[in-house]
C-alpha positions as CSV (number, residue, x, y, z in Angstrom):
1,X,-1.6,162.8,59.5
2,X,0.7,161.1,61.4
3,X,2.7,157.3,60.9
4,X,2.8,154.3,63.2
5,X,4.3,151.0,63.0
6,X,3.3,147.7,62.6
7,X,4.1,147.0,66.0
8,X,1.4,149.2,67.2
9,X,-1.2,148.6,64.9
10,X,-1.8,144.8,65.4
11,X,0.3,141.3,66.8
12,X,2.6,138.8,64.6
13,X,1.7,135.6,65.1
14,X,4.1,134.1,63.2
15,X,5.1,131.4,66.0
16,X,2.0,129.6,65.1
17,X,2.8,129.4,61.4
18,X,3.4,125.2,60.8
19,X,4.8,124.4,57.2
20,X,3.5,121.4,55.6
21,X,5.6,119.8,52.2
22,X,4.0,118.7,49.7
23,X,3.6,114.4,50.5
24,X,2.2,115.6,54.2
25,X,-0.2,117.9,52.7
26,X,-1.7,114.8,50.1
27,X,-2.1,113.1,53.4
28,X,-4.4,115.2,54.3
29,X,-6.7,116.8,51.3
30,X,-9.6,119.4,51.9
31,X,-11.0,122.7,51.2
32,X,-9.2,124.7,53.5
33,X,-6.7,127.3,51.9
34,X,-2.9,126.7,52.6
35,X,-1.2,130.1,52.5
36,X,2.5,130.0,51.3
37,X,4.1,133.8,50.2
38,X,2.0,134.3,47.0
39,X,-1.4,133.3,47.7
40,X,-3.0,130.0,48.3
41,X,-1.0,126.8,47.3
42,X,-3.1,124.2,48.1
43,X,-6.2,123.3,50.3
44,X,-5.8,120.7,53.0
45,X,-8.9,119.6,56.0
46,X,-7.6,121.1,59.0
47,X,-6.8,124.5,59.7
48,X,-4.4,126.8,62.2
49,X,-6.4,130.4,62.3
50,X,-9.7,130.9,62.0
51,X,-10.4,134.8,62.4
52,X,-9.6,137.8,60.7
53,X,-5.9,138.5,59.7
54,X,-3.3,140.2,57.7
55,X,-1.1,138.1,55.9
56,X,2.0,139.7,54.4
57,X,5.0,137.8,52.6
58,X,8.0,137.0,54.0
59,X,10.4,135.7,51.5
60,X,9.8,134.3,47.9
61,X,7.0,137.9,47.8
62,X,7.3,139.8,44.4
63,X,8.8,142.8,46.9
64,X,10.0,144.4,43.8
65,X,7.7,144.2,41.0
66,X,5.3,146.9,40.0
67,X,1.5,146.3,40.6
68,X,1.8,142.7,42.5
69,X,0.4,143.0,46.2
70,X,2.1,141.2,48.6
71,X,-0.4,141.2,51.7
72,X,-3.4,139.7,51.8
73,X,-6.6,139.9,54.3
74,X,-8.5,136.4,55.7
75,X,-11.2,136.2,57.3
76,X,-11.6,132.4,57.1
77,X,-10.1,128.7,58.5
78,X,-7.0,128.9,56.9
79,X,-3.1,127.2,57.7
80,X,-0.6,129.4,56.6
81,X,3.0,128.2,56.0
82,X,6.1,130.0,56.9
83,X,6.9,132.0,53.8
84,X,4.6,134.5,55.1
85,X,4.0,136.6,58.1
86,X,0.7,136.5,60.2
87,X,-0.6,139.7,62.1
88,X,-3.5,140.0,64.4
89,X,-5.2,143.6,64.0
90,X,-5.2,145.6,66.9
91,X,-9.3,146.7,67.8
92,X,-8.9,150.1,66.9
93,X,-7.1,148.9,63.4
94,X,-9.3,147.8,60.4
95,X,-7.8,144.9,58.9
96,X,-8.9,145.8,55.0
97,X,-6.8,149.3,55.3
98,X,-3.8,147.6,56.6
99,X,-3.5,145.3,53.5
100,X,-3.9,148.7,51.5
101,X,-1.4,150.8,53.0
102,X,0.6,147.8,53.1
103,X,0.2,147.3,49.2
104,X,0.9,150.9,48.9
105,X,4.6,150.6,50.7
106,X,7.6,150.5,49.2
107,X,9.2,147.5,50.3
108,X,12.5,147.6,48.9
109,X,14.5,149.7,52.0
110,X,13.1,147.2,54.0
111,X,14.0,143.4,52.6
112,X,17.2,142.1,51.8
113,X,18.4,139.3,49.7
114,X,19.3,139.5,45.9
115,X,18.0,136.6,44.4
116,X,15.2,135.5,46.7
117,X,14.1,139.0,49.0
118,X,13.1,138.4,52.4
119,X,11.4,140.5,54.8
120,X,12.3,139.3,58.5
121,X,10.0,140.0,61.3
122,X,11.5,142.9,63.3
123,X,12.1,144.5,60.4
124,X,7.9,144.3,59.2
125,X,7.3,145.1,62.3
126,X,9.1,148.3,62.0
127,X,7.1,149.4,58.9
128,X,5.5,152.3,59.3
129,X,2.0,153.3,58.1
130,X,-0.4,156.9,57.6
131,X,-2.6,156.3,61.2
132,X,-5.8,158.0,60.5
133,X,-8.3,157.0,62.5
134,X,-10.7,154.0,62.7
135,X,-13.7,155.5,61.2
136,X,-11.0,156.9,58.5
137,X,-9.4,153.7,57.8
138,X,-12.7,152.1,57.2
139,X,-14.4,154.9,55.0
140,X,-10.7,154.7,52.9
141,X,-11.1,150.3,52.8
142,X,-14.4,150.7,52.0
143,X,-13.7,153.5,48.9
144,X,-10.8,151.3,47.7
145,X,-12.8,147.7,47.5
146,X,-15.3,149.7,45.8
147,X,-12.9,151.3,43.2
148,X,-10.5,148.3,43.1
149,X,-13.5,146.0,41.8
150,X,-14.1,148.1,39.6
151,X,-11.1,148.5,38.3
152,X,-10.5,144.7,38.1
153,X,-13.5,143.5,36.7
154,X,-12.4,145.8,33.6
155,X,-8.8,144.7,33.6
156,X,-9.9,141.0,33.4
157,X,-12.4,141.5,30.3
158,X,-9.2,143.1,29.1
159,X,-7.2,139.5,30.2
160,X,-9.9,137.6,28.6
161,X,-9.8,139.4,25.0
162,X,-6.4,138.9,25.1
163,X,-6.8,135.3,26.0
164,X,-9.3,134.8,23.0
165,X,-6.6,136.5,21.1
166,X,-3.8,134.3,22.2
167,X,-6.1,131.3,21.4
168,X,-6.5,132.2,18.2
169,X,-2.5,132.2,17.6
170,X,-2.1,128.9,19.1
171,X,-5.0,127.9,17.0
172,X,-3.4,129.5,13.8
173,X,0.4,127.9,14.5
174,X,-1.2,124.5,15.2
175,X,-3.4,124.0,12.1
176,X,0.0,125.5,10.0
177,X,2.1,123.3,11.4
178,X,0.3,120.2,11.3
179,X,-2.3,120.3,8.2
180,X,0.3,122.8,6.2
181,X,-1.1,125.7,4.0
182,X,-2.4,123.6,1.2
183,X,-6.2,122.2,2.4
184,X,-6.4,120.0,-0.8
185,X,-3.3,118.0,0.1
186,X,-3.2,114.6,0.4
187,X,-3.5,113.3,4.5
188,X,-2.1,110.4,6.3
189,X,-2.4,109.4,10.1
190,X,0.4,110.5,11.4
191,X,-0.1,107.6,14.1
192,X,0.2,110.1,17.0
193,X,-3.6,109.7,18.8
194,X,-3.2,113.3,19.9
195,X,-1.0,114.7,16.4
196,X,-4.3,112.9,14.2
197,X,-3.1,113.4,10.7
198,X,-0.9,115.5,8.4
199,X,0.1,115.7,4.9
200,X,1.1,112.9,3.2
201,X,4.7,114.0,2.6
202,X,5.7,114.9,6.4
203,X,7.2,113.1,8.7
204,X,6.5,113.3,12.6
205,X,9.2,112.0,14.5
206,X,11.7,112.8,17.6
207,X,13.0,116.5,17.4
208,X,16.7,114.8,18.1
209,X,16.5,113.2,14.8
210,X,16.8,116.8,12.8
211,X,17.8,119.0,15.3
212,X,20.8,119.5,18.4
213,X,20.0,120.2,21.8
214,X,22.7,121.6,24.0
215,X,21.8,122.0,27.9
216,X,23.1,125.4,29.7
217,X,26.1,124.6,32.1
218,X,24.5,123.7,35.7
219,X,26.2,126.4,37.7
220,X,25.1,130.0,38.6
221,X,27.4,132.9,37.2
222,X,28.9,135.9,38.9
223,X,26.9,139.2,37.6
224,X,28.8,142.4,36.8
225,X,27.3,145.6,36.1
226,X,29.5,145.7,32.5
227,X,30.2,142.2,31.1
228,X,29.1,139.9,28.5
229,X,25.1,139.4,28.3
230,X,23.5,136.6,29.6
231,X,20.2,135.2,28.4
232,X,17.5,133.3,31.0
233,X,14.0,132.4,31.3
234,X,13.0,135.9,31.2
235,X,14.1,137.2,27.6
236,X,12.9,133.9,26.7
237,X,9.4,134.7,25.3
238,X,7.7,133.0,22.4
239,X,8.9,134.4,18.8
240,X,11.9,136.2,18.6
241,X,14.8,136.6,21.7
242,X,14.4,139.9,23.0
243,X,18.0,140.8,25.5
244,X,15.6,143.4,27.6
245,X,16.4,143.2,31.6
246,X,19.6,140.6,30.4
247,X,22.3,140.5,33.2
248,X,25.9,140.2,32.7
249,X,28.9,137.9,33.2
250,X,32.7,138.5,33.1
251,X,34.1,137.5,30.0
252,X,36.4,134.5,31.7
253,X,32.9,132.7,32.6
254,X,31.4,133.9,29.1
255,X,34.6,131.7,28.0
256,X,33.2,128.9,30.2
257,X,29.6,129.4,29.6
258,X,30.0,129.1,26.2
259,X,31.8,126.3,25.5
260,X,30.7,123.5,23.3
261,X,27.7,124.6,21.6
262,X,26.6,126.7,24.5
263,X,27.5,130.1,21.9
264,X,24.2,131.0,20.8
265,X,24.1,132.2,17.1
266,X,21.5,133.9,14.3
267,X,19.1,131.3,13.7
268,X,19.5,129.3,16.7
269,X,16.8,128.8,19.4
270,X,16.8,129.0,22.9
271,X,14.1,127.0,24.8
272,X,12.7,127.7,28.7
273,X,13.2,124.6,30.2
274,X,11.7,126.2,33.4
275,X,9.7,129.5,34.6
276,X,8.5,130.6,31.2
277,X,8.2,127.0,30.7
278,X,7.7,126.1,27.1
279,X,8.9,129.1,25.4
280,X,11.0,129.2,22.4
281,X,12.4,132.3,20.9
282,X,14.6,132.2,17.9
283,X,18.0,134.3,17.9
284,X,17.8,136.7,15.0
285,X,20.6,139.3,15.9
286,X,24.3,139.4,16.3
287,X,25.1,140.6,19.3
288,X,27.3,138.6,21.4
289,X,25.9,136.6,24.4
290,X,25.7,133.2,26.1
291,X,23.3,131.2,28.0
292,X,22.2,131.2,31.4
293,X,20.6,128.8,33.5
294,X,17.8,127.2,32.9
295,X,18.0,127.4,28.8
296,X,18.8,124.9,26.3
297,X,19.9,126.0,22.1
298,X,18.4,124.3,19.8
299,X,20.1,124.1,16.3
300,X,20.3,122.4,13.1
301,X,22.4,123.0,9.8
302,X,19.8,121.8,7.7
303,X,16.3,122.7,8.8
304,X,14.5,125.8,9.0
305,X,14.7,127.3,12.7
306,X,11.8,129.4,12.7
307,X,9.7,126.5,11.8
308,X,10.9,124.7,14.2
309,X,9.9,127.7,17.0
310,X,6.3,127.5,15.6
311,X,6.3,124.2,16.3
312,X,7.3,124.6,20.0
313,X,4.6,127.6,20.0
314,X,1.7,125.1,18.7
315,X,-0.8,122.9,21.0
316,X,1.6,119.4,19.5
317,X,4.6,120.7,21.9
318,X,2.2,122.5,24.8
319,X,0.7,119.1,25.3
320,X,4.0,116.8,25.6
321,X,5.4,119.7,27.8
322,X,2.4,119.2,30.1
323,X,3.2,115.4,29.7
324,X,6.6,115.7,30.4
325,X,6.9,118.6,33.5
326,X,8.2,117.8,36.4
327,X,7.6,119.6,39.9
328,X,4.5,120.9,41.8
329,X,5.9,124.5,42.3
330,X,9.1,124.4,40.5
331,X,8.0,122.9,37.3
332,X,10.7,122.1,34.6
333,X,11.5,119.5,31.7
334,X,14.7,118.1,31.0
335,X,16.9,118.2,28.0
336,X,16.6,114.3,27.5
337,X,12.8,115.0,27.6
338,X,12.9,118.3,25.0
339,X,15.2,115.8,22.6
340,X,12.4,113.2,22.5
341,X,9.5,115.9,21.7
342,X,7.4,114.7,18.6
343,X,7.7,117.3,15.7
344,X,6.3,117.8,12.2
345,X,8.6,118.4,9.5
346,X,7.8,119.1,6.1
347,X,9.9,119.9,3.0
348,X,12.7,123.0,3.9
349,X,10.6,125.5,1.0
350,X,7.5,124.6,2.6
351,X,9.2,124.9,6.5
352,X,10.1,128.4,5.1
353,X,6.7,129.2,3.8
354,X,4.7,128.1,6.8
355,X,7.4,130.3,8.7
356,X,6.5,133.3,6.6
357,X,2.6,133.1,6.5
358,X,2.7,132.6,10.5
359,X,5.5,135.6,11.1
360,X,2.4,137.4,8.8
361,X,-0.6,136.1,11.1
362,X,1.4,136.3,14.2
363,X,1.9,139.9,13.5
364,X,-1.7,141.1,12.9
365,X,-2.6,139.6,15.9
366,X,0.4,141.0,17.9
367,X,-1.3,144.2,16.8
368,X,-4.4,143.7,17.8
369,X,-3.1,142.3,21.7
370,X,-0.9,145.4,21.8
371,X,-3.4,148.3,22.6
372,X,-4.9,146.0,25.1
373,X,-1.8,145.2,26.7
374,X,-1.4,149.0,27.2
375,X,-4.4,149.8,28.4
376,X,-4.2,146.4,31.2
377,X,-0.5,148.5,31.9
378,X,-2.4,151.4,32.3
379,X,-5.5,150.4,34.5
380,X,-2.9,148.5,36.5
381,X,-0.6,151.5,37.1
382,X,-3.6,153.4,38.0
383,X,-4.8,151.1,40.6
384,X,-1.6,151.4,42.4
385,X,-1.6,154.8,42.3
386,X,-5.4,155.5,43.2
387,X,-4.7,153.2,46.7
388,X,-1.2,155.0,47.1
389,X,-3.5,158.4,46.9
390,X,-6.2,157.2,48.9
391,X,-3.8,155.9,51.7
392,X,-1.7,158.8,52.2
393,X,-4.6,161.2,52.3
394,X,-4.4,162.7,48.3
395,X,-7.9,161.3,47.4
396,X,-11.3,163.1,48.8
397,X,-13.3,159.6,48.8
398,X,-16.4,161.4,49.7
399,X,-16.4,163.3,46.1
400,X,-14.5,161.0,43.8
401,X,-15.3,160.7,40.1
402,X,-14.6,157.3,39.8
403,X,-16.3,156.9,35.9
404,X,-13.7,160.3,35.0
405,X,-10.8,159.3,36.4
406,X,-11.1,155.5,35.0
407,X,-11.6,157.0,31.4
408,X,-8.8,159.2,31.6
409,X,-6.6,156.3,33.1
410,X,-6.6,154.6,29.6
411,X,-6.9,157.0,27.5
């Protein structure tokens, strides 16, 4: 088997690429799919290509994480913007094994960038891919959308169980934390159309009346390798802050980021005002660490915390927040916004109890999402592998034991 490049195998057409923002697009709605470096963005009426192509990011493309493809095949009108590249197959090419073996590259020796990676045009168009013949490249596409679809339709009834479960825990947090524990208590209309009505003895007012909210410092920090951690929108998941993947800062802008009541401490909660929009996860460790962009703390000497992250977690908060975002792509809330959220707030024993009975349910159904979450890992992993394998020549397509191979891939 020998390799050729991108150069040989097909024609960029990126010259033809027109970008469109967001006010020209409404101008002009549709049903034809605008491309941007992900997938489709929007749908607008006209179109720029209208044949079979390869489509393969350019910059803003998850390069670097596991199991996300990055080119796509179209065989439709389409107008692509220019965050991704456009190639024409050559005749002797099929189109479905390019987006494979292209899938199946390692991208990082090829982009650059840090913070946003980019592939540029000569350097795609350096790429190199197995050549196999056409007849080879089509028996190998065809094998691979076969096995693929396979494999997807099972990962997404794994998706959807864990949907049902994750329901469920909204559903769970939301009844706790706006009907309490006790189903014989006495109600009142809480005079929030979309709250309806909680116990007779809460209050539902502005989350800046019990609580602080302190905005992260607007700037981005230099990372080191060995520093001071720094918490962002990533280790901000819903429950408890995990400091998994954290990056690091010197410890004269630790001094910097931290001032005021940016120094994040046991009890306190850090809210994703952006990306993993929504999320709150309450600090319950020690370790020494500031904020970085794109986080707010949220504290109060009085009230019980982990309530309060319940509370964020429950359909009361998800519905301001989708009230409240700002940004088509880039959606994020602001500070001012997060400080006028409507909250519950019972009693501090009975903010403590409903803390404890959720950490209990939350748990059991953390359990229950956790062998599913494995085995989605799994399938996913395999499916990367399998087209790797099948690519490069490892995979006899013509004998394949697809029902073996996907039983031993989550076992």
């Amino acid at each position: 088997m020998t390799e050729a490049p991108l150069r040989r195998l097909g024609t960029c057409l990126d010259g033809q690429r027109i970008p469109l923002n967001s006010s020209e697009r409404s101008e002009m709605p549709g049903a034809i799919p605008y491309w941007g470096a992900n997938g489709v963005v929007d749908y607008v009426r006209n179109h720029l290509f209208n044949e079979e192509l390869v489509l393969l990011g350019e910059d803003g493309a998850p390069f670097d994480v596991p199991f996300r493809d990055v080119a796509f095949l179209v065989d439709e009108p389409v107008w692509i913007n220019n965050h991704i590249h456009v190639l024409r197959p050559a005749e002797d090419v099929s189109a479905a094994y390019i987006v494979y073996a292209l899938n199946a590259t390692d991208w990082i020796p090829h982009v650059t960038g840090s913070t946003r990676l980019k592939l540029t045009q000569d350097r795609m168009m350096r790429v190199s891919i197995p050549a196999w013949p056409l007849l080879a490249q089509r028996k190998i596409a065809d094998f691979l959308d076969r096995e693929t679809q396979r494999i997807d339709a099972l990962m997404d009834k794994k998706r959807r169980l864990i949907d049902l479960l994750e329901e469920k825990r909204t559903a769970t947090i939301t009844q706790a934390v706006t009907k309490g524990l006790n189903p014989t208590v006495p109600m009142k209309d809480s005079g929030i159309p979309w709250m309806e009505s909680i116990p007779k003895h809460w209050d539902a007012e502005e989350l800046k009346r019990w609580w602080t909210v302190t905005d992260c410092l607007h700037r981005t920090a230099t990372y080191v390798d060995d520093g001071v951690l720094l918490v962002g929108t990533v280790q901000v998941k819903p429950g408890r802050l995990s400091l998994t993947g954290a990056k690091m800062t010197t410890e004269a802008e630790f001094a910097e980021l931290a001032a005021g009541l940016r120094l994040p401490q046991r009890g306190d909660i850090i809210y994703s005002r952006n990306a993993s929009l929504g999320s709150a996860a309450c600090v319950d460790m020690d370790e020494r660490f500031t904020m970085g962009q794109d986080v707010c703390l949220i504290r109060s000497a009085d009230q019980n915390q982990l309530y309060l992250s319940y509370v964020l977690a429950s359909q009361i908060a998800a519905y301001q927040v989708d009230a409240a975002v700002v940004g088509a792509t880039f959606k994020r809330i602001n500070v001012g916004q997060i400080k006028n959220f409507l909250v519950t707030r019972p009693p501090l024993a009975e903010q403590i109890a409903i803390a404890r009975y959720l950490d209990e349910q939350t748990q059991l159904m953390d359990r229950a999402t956790l062998p599913l979450a494995t085995q989605l890992s799994l399938l996913a992993e395999y499916r990367e592998a399998l087209i790797t394998a099948a690519v490069i020549g490892e995979v006899d397509v013509d004998t394949f034991n697809s029902d073996r191979r996907l039983e031993t891939a989550t076992s």
